[in-house]
C-alpha positions, 0 to 999 in steps of 0.5 A: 500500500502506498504511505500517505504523506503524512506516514512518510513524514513520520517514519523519518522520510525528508518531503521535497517541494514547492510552492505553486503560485501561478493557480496554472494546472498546466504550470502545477503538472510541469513542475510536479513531474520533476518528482517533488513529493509535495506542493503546497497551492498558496492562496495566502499570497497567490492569485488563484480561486478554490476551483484553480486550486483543485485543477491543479491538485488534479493536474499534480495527481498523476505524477504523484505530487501530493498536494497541500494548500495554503489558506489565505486566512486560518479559519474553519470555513477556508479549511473545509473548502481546502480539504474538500477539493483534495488537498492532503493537509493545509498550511495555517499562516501566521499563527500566534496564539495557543487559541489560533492552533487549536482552532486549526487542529479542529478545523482539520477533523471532522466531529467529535474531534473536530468541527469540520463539516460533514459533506464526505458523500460528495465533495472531490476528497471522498471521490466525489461520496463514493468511498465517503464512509472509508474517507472520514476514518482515513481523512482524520488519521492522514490530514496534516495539519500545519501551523506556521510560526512567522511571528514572535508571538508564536515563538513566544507560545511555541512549546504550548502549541507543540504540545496541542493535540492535532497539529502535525507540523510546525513551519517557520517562515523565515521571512516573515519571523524576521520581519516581526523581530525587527530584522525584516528581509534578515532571514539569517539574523542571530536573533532569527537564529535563535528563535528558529532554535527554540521552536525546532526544540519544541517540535522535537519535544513534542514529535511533531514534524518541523518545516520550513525555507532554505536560505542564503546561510540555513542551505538544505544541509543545515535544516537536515542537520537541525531536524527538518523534514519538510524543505520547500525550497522552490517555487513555480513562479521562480522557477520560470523567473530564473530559468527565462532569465538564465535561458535569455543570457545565454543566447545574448551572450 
């Protein structure tokens, strides 16, 4: 039997992916077939509608590229229509209080775990109703739920919400936390540094998976190194960027 994403994250196994930003399937289904084990379909930041999102969860299907969705904004209604399209877990950005991440670890499932809403008997998850009753077991056992730490708030409540029942990942995102410290576009700063240190300690303390961006100084080797197993080093708009702009040099040169 194939392992889900989820199993694989906690068996040990270091996920490789991307960021799909263009809300193009077509874009989604290129990069996918590279062999990225993941992608997450950012609605936080990118242009792309919930119905983008599923075409491109469908387009990254058959490479087998298992998708996860950022939400633009952590609440129950933007989680269940991310589950419901497909996505294998959903990224909570900017999460900074014990009260926001229990909210998300209960949006991820549905009752009496959680509060997701029930529509299994039709939505695309479930194969549109026809495996709905199998689907509810298996979506409250390999949904991931992933809470980002991008402020000093989080930091400063980090082991409390590593220890919330639900939450699978915690994933920094380095820009933004360096922002919040007052060191905004800093990613490397000491003071980064050693906020990153304390929340890959609370996820260790508390078996929860650890996530997060390379950087110029905090490469893939140094995040393996410190325990991460989630590395999203790429993105498909900087993909084409660099590789347009790569391709145009060599022919003018």
């Amino acid at each position: 039997m194939t392992q889900t994403l989820k199993q694989r994250l906690f068996a040990g196994e270091t996920i490789f992916g991307f960021w799909h930003m263009t809300a193009s399937p077509m874009v989604a289904e290129i990069v996918a077939q590279a062999g990225y084990d993941t992608c997450i379909i950012d609605m936080e930041h990118g242009p792309g509608s919930y119905l983008e999102a599923q075409t491109s969860a469908q387009a990254m299907a058959a490479a087998g590229c298992m998708p996860l969705l950022r939400v633009p904004v952590t609440n129950r209604v933007e989680i269940k229509r991310a589950l419901d399209l497909g996505a294998m877990g959903v990224v909570c950005p900017g999460i900074a209080s014990v009260a926001e991440a229990e909210e998300a670890a209960r949006a991820c499932r549905y009752p009496p775990a959680g509060v997701r809403g029930m529509a299994p008997t039709v939505v695309r998850a479930a194969r549109y109703g026809t495996i709905w009753q199998d689907y509810m077991d298996q979506a409250d056992r390999d949904i991931i739920c992933i809470c980002q730490v991008e402020t000093k708030a989080a930091v400063d409540s980090i082991e409390e919400i590593a220890a919330i029942d639900g939450v699978d990942m915690l994933f920094i995102g380095p820009m933004d936390l360096s922002g919040d410290l007052g060191q905004r576009g800093q990613p490397d700063h000491p003071i980064v540094d050693e906020a990153m240190a304390r929340v890959a300690a609370a996820a260790k303390a508390n078996g929860k998976a650890l996530g997060s961006i390379p950087t110029a100084k905090r490469g893939r080797d140094e995040l393996l190194a410190a325990g991460y197993t989630c590395i999203m080093a790429d993105a498909d708009v900087a993909l084409l960027r660099d590789g347009a702009a790569a391709s145009l040099a060599r022919l003018r040169s």
